[in-house]
N, C-alpha and C positions, 0 to 999 in steps of 0.2 A: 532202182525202182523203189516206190517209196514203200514201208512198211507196215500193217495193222499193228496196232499197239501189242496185239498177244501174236502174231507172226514176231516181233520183237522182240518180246520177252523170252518167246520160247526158242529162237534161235540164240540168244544168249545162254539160256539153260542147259539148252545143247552144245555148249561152248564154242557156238558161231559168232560169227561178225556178224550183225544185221545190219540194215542202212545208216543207224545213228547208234547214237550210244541209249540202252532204255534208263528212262528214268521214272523214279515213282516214290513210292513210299510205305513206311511201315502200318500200320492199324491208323486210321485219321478219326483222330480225340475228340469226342462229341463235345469238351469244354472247350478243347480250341476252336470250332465249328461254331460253337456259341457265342463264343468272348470275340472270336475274331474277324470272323465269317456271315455273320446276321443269320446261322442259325440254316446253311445251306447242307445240303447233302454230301453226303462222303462223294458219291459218282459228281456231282456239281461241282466239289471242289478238284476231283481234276482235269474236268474241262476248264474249269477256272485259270488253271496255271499249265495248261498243257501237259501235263504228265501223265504216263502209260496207266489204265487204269487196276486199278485190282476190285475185285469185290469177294467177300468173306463167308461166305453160309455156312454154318454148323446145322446138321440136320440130320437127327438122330431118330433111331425108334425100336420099340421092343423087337425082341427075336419073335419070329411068327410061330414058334413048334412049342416054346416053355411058359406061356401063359401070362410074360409079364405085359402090363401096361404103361400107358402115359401117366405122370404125375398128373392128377386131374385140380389141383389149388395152386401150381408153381405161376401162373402167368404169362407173360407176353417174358420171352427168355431174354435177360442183360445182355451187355456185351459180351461176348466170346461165349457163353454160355449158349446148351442145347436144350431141348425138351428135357427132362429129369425123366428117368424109367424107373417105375417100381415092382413091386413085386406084391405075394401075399406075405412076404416075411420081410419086405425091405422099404422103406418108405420115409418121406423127409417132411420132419413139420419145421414150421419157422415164428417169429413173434419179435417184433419189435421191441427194441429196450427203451424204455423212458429214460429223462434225465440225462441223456449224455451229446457231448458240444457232437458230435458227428455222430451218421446215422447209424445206428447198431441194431443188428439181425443176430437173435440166436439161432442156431439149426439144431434140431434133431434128429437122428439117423436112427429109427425107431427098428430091432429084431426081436424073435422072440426070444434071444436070452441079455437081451441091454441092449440100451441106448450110448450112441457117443453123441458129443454135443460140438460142437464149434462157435465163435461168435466173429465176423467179421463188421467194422466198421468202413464209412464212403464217406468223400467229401466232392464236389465238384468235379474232379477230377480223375482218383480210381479210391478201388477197393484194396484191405489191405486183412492182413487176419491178427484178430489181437487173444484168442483161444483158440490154440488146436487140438484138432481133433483124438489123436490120437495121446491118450494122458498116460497108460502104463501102457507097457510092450506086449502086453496081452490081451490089448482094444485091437491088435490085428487081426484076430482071431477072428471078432465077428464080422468083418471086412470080407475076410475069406470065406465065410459062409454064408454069408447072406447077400454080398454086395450084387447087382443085378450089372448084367454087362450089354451095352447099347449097341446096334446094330447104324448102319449106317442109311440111309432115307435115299438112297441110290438112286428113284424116280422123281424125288423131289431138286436133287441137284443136278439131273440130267435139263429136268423143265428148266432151272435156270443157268443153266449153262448155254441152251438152246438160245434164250431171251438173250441171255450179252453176248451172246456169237464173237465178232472180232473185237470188240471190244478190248478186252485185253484180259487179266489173270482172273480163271476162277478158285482160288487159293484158300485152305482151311487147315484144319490141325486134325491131329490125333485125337484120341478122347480121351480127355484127362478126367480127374475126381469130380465129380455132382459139387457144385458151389463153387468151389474154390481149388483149383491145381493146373497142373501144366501139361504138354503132351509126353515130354519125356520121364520114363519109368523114376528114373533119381532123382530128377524135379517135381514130381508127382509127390514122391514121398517127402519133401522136404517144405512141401505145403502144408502138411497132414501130420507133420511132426518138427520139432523144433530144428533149424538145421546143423548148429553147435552139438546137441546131440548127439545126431544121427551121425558127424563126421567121427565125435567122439567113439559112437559105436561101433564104426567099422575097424577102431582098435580094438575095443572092446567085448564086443558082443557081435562080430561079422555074422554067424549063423542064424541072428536072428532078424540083421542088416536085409540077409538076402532072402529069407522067408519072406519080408513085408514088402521087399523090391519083383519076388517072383507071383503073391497075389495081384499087385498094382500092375503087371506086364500081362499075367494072365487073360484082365479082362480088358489091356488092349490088343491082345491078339485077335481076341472076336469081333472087337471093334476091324482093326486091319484086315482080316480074312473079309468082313464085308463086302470091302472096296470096291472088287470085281465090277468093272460097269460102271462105274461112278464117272463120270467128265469133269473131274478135277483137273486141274491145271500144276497144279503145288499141293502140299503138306508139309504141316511144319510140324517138325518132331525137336523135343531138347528142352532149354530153357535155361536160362541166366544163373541157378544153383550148378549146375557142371561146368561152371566157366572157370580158368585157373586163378581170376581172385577167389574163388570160394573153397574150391578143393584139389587135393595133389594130384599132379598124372599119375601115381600110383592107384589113388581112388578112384580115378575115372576108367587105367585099365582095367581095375576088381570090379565096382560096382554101376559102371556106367555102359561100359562100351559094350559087355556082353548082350545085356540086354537090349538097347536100343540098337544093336546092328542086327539084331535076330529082326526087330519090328521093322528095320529098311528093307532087308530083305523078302519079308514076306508084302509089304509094300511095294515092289518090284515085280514081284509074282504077280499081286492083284493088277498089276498094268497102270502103279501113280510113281509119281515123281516123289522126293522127300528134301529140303531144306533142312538141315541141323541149324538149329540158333544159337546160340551163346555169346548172348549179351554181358560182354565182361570180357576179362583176361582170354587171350585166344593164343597167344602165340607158342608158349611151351607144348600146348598140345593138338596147333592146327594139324601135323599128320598123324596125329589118332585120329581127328576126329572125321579126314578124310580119306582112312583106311578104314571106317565103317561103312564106306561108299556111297554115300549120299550123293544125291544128283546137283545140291546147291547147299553151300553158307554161309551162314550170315550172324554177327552184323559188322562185324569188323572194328570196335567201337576204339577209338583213338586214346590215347593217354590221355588229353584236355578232358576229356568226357568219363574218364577211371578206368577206361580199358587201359591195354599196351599195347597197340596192333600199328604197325609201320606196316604199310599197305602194300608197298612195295617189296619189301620183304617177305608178305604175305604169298604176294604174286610169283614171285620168283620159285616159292617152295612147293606151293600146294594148285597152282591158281589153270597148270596141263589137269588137274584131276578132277576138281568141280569147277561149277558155275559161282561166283566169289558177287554177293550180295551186300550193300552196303558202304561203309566206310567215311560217310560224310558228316564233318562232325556242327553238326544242329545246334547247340550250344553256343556257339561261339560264331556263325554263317550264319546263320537265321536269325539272331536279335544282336541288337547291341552295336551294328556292325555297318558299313556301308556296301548298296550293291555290286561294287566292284573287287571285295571282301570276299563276299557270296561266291563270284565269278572264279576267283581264284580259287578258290577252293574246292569248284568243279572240276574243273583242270585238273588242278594237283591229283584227284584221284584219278579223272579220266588217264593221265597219265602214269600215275604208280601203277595201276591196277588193268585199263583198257586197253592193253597191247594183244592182239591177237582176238578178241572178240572174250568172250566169259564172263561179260562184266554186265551187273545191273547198278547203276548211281542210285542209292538208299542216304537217306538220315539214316544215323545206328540206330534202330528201335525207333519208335514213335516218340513224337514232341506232344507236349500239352502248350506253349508260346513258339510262335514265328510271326514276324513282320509280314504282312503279306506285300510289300514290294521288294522283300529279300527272297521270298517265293517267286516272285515273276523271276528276278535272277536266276535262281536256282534252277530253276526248268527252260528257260531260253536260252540260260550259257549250257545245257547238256545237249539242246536240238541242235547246235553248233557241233558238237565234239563228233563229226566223222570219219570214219575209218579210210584210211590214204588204203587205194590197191594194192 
């Protein structure tokens, strides 16, 4: 019997075989929607190409008992980005910088005993940070004391969870830092401080490593305790700084896995799902990071692409325990290349990876270029790939 695109996903999630193999994709790049697409909708483009759909809401809001409010000047929120919550001690101005080739924003995180400042620059495509926030080790300080911690808008995601019914995934993240950060506690800080650094520091200065690691988790606990009730589909917790190009599995068991296994679990409590990400090096530490017990992972991102992930090897070791997201290398299958390129390479994963059901076909991470007739490949050779009884 044939399948709803989220009956799909979520029998994968659940480490089922569904009717076919799901296919979809990571975040869909408002430049490549523009440059390639004529400027169509995320939901358009996967009707466009047939692929299982996701849709993204971040929808946050102050705690109802401690007085904080909405940012009332932040605007219609970027990508990935939620309402800003402030406080009477906590609040963010911002101001365009003149003269420079890409767009630059300074922020200020204004308390009553200082200011820390950040500046991110944009181009087309994404945002990046070229000042962080955190400049001596004792800007954590006011973090700690004044940082305001967002609740989750639990009626606002139930109403559209309702609207995309079978549709397919309604999938969002943790709450990461105001402007600029990530869902997971170590990628969080590695926004907010340089990350050469902070790796140096956990030689160096570890007690002060996990002081600015235990602020930044604090105030995603409140966020996670929210959940309760929420009709999410997914969450994504983690992020591309704990991948093992960046840091050892000695660092990911000290200053990684404590923390972000505390927030899966209380995450399981509230009744969500949790996907770990780490876009990058995956292989030395895929069973840490699925003895944190996450319900899916992702992205599997190939050696062509700077990972190291043999997918099949992937599969063999970790792939009975979660749901194994990803692995299609976008790079090299989606431009440059011919659709019977594409094809193969659907295959090769369906096959490394698709034995037994657990498997979602992803690009690693999002693309900003694809051919869009190496897209039509892409998703017609997956509605092929079914499961023999």
């Amino acid at each position: 019997m044939t399948m709803t695109s989220k009956r799909r996903l979520l029998t994968a999630l659940a480490g089922g075989k569904p009717d076919r193999l799901p296919v979809t994709t990571h975040h869909v790049m408002q430049y490549f929607l523009d440059t390639y697409e004529g400027g169509i909708s995320s939901q358009e483009f996967f009707e466009r190409y047939g692929l299982d759909p996701i849709t993204w809401p971040v929808l946050h809001k102050p705690q109802a008992t401690n007085g904080d409010f909405i940012d009332p000047l932040q605007g219609e929120p970027g990508f990935l980005e939620a309402r800003r919550v402030w406080s009477a001690q906590w609040r963010t101005e911002s101001e365009e910088v003149s003269g420079q080739t890409c767009k630059t924003i300074r922020y200020r995180f204004v308390t009553p005993r200082g200011t820390l400042s950040m500046v991110t620059q944009s181009n087309e495509q994404t945002t990046w940070v070229t000042e962080r926030l955190i400049k001596e080790k004792r800007d954590i300080d006011l973090i700690g004391e004044y940082v305001t911690s967002p609740v989750c808008d639990v009626e606002g995601i139930n109403r559209i969870a309702k609207e995309y019914s079978e549709r397919g995934l309604v999938r969002s993240h943790l709450a990461a830092f105001d402007v600029f950060g990530q869902p997971g506690t170590w990628q969080d800080a590695c926004c907010l401080y340089p990350t050469e650094e902070l790796i140096l520091a956990t030689y160096d200065d570890p007690a002060w490593v996990h002081e600015f690691l235990r602020i930044l988790h604090r105030r995603k606990k409140v966020y996670v305790k929210s959940l309760a009730g929420a009709k999410f589909d997914l969450l994504e917790l983690g992020g591309g700084s704990a991948s093992s190009t960046v840091i050892s599995p000695r660092i990911f068991d000290e200053f990684v896995a404590p923390y972000d296994t505390e927030l899966i679990a209380l995450a399981h409590q509230a009744g969500q799902r949790i996907v770990y990400h780490t876009c990058g090096g995956m292989m030395p530490i895929l069973e840490r990071v699925a003895a944190m017990r996450p319900d899916a992972m992702e992205t599997f991102t190939p050696a062509g692409m700077g990972g190291d992930v043999d997918l099949t090897e992937a599969k063999r070791r970790i792939g009975d325990k979660v749901c194994m997201i990803g692995g299609f290398d976008q790079f090299h299958a989606l431009v440059g290349c011919g659709p019977e390129a594409t094809r193969a390479e659907v295959r090769a994963c369906f096959e490394a990876a698709g034995a037994g059901g657990g498997y979602i076909l992803s690009p690693s991470d999002h693309f900003f270029d694809a051919e869009p007739q190496l897209l039509e490949a892409f998703g017609s050779e997956a509605r092929r790939c079914v499961y023999a009884d």
